[in-house]
Backbone as numpy.savetxt, mean C-alpha at the origin, in Angstrom:
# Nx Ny Nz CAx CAy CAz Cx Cy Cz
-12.29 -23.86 36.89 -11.81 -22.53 36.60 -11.88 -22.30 35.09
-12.36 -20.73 34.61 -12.62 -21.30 33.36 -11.06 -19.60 32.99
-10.97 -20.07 31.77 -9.60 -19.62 31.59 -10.53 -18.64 29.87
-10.02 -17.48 29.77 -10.35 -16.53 28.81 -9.65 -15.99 27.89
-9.52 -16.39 26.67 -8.62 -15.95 25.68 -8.96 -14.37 25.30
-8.05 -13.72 25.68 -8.52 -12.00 24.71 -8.10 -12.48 23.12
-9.50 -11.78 22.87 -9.54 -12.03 21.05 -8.66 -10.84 20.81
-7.73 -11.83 19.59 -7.44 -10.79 18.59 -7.97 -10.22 18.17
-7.59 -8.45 18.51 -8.42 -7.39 17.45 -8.61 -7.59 15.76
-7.84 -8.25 15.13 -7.03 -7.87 13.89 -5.70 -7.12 13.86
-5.28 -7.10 12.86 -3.75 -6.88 12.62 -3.92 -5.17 11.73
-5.31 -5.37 11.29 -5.92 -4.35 10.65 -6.94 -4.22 10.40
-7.93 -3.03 10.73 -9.43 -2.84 10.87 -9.32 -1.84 10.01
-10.65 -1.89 8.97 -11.36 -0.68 8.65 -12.64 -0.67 8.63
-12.83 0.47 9.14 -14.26 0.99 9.52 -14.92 1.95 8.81
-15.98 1.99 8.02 -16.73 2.90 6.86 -15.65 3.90 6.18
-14.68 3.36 5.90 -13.62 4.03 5.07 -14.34 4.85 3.47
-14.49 5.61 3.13 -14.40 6.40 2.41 -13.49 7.29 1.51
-13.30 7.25 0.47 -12.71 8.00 -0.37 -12.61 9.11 -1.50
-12.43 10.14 -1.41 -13.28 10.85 -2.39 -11.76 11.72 -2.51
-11.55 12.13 -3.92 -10.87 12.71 -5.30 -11.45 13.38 -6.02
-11.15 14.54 -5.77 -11.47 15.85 -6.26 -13.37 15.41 -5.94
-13.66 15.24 -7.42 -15.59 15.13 -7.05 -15.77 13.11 -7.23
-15.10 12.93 -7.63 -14.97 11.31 -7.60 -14.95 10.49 -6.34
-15.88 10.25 -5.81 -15.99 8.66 -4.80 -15.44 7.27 -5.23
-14.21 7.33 -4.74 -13.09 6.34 -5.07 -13.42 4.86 -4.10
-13.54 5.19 -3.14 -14.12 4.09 -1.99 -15.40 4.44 -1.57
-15.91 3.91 -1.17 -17.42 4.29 -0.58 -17.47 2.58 0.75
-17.78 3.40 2.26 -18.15 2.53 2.91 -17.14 1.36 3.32
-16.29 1.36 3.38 -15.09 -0.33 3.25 -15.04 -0.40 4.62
-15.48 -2.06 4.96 -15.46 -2.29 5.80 -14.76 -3.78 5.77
-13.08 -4.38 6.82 -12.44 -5.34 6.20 -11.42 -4.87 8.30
-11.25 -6.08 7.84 -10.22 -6.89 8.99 -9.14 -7.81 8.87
-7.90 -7.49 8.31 -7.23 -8.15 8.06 -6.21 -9.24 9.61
-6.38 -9.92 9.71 -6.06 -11.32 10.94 -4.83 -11.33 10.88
-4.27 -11.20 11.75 -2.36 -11.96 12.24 -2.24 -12.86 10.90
-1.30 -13.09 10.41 -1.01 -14.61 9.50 -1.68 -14.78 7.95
-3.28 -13.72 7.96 -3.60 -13.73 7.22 -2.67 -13.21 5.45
-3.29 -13.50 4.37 -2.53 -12.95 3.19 -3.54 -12.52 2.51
-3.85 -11.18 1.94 -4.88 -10.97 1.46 -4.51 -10.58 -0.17
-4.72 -10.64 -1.25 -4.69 -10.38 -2.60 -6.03 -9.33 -3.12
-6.25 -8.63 -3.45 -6.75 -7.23 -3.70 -7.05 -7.50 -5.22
-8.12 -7.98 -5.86 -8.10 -7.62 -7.25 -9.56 -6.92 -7.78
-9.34 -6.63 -9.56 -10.82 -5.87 -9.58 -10.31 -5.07 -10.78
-11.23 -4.80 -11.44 -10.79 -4.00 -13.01 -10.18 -2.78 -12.59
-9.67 -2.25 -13.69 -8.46 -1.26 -13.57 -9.15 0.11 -13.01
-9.33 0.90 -12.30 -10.56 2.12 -11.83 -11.22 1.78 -10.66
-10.86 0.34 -10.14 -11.93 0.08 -8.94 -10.98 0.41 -7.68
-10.35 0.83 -7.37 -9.76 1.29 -6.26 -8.64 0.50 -5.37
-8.69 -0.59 -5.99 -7.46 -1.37 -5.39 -6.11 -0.75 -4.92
-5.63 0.45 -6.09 -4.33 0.97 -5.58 -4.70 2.18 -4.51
-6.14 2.89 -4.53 -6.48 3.75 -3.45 -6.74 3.17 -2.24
-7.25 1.89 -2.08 -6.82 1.14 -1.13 -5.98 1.15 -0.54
-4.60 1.21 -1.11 -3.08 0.43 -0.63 -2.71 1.60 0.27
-3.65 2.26 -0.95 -2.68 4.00 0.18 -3.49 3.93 1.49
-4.65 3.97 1.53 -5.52 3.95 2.70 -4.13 3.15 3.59
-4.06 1.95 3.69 -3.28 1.08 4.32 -2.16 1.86 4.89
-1.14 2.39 3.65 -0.30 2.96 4.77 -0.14 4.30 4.55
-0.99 4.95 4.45 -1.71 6.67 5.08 -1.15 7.15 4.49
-0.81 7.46 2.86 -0.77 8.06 2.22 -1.82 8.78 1.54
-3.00 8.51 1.84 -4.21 9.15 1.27 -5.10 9.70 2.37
-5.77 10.49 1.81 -7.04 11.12 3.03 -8.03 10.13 2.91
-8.34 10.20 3.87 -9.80 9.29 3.69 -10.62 9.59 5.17
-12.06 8.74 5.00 -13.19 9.47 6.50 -13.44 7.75 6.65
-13.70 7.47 7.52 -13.79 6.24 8.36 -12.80 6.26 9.80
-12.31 5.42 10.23 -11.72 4.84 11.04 -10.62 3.24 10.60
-9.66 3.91 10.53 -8.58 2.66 10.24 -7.67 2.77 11.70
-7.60 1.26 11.90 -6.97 0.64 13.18 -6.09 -0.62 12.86
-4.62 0.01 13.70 -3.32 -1.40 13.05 -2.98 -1.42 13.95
-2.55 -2.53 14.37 -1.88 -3.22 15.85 -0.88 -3.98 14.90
0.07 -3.36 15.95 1.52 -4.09 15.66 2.39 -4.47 16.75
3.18 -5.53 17.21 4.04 -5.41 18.01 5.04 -4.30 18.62
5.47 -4.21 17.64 6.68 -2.97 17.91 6.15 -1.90 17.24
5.38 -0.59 17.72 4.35 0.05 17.25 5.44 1.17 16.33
6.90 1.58 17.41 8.00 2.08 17.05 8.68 1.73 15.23
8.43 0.67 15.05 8.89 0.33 13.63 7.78 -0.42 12.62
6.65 -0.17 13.18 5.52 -0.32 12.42 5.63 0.41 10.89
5.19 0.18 10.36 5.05 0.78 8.61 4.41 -0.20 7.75
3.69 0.00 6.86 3.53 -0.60 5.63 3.74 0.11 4.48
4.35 -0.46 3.53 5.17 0.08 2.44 4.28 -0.57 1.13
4.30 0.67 0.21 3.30 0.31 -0.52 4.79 0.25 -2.15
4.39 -1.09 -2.88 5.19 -1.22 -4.00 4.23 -0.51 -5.48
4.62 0.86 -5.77 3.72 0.94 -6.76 3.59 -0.36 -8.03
2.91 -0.48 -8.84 2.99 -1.11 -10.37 3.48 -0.41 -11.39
3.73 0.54 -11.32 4.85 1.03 -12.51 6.28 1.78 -11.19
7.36 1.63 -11.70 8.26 2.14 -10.96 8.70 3.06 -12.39
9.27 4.02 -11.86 9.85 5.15 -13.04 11.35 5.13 -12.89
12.37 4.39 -13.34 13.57 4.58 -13.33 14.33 5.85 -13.60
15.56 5.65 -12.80 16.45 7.02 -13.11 17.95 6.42 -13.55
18.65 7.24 -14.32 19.94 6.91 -13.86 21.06 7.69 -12.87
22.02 7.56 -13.06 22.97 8.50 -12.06 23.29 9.55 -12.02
22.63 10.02 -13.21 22.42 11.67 -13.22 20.99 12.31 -12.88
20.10 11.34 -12.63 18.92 11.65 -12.32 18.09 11.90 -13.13
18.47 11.65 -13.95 17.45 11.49 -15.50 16.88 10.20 -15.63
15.39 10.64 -16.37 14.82 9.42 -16.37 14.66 9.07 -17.99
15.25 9.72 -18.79 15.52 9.76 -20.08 15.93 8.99 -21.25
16.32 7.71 -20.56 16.94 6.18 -20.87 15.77 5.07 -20.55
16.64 4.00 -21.07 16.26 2.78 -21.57 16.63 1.82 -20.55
15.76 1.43 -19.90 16.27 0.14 -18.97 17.24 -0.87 -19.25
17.35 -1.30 -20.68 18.50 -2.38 -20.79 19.85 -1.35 -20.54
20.04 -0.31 -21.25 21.33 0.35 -20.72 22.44 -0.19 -19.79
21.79 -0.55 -18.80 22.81 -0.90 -18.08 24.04 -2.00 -18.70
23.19 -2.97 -19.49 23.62 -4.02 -20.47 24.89 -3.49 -21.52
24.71 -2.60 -21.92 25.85 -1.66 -23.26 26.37 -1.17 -22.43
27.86 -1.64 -22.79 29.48 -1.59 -22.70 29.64 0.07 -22.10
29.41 0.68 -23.83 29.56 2.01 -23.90 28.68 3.18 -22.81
27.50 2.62 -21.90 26.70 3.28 -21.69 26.49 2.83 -19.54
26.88 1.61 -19.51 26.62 0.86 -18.60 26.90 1.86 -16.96
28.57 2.90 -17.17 28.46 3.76 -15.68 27.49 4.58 -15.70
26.52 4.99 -16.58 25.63 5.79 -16.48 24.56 5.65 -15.90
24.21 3.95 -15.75 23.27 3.10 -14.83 23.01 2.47 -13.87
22.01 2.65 -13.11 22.51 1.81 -11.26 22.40 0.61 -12.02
């Protein structure tokens, strides 16, 4: 008796993904399969699309191809993208300050 494993699809497919900004072709063609377990690291000089990537991933951007994610619990599926610069606020919602702040005595309830 012969016994048949269904292949894993991937955890994430893309298919001739494309990107285009304003008249700029940001992606062109991406084709990638990210595997259950796998860890993938994304690098490449500063302009090559790595962070237009991320968005592709979790659909914050337009793009023309075909992207496909299998998840267990399809209900609480997400991928969350961590920008590289974060823009701080404080508790008034100003972003007008100094990150150590929180540190000074005089200044410190003004800061999460």
């Amino acid at each position: 008796m012969h016994s048949f494993k269904k292949q894993d699809p991937g955890l994430i497919i893309l298919n001739s993904v494309s990107v285009t900004i304003g008249s700029a072709q940001v992606l062109s063609n991406i084709n990638l399969t990210i595997q259950r377990g796998q860890q993938w690291a994304i690098t490449g000089d500063a302009g090559s699309g790595k962070t237009t990537l991320a968005h592709v991933l979790n659909g914050s951007v337009s793009f023309s191809g075909d992207l496909t994610r299998y998840f267990a619990d399809a209900t609480n599926a997400r991928i969350e993208l961590v920008e590289q610069q974060h823009h701080f606020k404080n508790l008034r919602n100003t972003s007008n300050f100094y990150y150590q702040q929180r540190f000074n005595a005089s200044e410190a309830g003004d800061s999460i």
